[in-house]
C-alpha positions as CSV (number, residue, x, y, z in Angstrom):
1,X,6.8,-11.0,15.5
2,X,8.5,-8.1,13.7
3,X,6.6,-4.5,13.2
4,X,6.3,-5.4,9.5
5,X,4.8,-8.8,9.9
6,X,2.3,-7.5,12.0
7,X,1.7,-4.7,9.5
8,X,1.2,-7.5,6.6
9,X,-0.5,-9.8,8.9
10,X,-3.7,-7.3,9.3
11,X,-4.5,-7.7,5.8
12,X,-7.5,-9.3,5.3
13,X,-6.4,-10.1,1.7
14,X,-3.0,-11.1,2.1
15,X,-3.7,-14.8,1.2
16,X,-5.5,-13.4,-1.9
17,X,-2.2,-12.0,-2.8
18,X,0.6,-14.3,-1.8
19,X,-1.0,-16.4,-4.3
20,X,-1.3,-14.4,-7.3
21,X,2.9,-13.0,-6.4
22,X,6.0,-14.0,-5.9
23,X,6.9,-10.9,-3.9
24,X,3.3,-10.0,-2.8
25,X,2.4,-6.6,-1.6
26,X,-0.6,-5.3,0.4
27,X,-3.7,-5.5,-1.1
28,X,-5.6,-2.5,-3.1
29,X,-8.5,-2.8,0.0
30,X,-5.3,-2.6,2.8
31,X,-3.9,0.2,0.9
32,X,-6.9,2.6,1.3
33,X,-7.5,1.4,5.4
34,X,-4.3,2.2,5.7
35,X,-4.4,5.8,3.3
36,X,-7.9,6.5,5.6
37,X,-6.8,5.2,9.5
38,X,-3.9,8.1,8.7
39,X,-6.8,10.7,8.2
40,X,-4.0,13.2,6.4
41,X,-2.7,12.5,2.9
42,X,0.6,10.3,3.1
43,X,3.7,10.7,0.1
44,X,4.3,7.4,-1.7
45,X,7.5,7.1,1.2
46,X,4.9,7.4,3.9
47,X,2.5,5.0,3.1
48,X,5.5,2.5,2.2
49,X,6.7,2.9,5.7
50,X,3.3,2.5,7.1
51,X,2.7,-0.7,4.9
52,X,6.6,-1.9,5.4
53,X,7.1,-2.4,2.1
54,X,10.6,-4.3,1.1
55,X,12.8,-2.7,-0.9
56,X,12.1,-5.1,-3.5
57,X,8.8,-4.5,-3.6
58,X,9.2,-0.9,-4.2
59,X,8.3,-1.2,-7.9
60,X,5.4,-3.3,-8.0
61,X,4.0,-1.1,-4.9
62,X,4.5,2.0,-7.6
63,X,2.8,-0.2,-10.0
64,X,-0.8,-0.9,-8.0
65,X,-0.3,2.9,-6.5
66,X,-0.4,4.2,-10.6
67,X,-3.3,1.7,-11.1
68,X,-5.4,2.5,-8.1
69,X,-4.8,6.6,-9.2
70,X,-6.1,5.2,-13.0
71,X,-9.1,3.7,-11.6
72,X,-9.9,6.9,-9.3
73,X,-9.4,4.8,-5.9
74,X,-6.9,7.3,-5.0
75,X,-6.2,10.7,-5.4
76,X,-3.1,13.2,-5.1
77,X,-3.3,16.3,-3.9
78,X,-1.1,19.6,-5.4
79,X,2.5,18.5,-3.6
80,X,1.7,14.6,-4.3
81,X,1.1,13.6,-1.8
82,X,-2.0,10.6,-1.6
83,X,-5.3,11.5,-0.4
């Protein structure tokens, strides 16, 4: 199994999501394990490494980032980086 199926296959929600997506990403609740098992803030490029995240993905990944900031599940700090 590849690095980034393992990565995906630790989601506890990833069945939640393949069936709501075509190109599913990790879920909003995998997002902020992930963001809190780092224990330092991550840039968007980090945490898309971390999460292997496709480079077709890359926009809808930007897309639940800006809605999780919206909805005050994450935070950036001064350089932008995602606390």
């Amino acid at each position: 199994m590849k690095k980034r199926d393992i990565a995906r296959a630790t989601d506890p929600h990833r069945e939640r999501e393949a069936s709501r997506y075509e190109h599913p990403i990790p879920s909003r609740e995998f997002i902020l394990r992930t963001l809190a098992e780092a224990g330092v803030p991550l840039t968007d490029e980090e945490l898309a490494q971390r999460l292997a995240i496709k480079p077709k993905e890359r926009d809808a990944f930007a897309k639940r980032l800006g809605a999780m900031e919206r909805e005050g599940q994450i935070l950036r700090n001064r350089k932008g980086a995602i606390l």
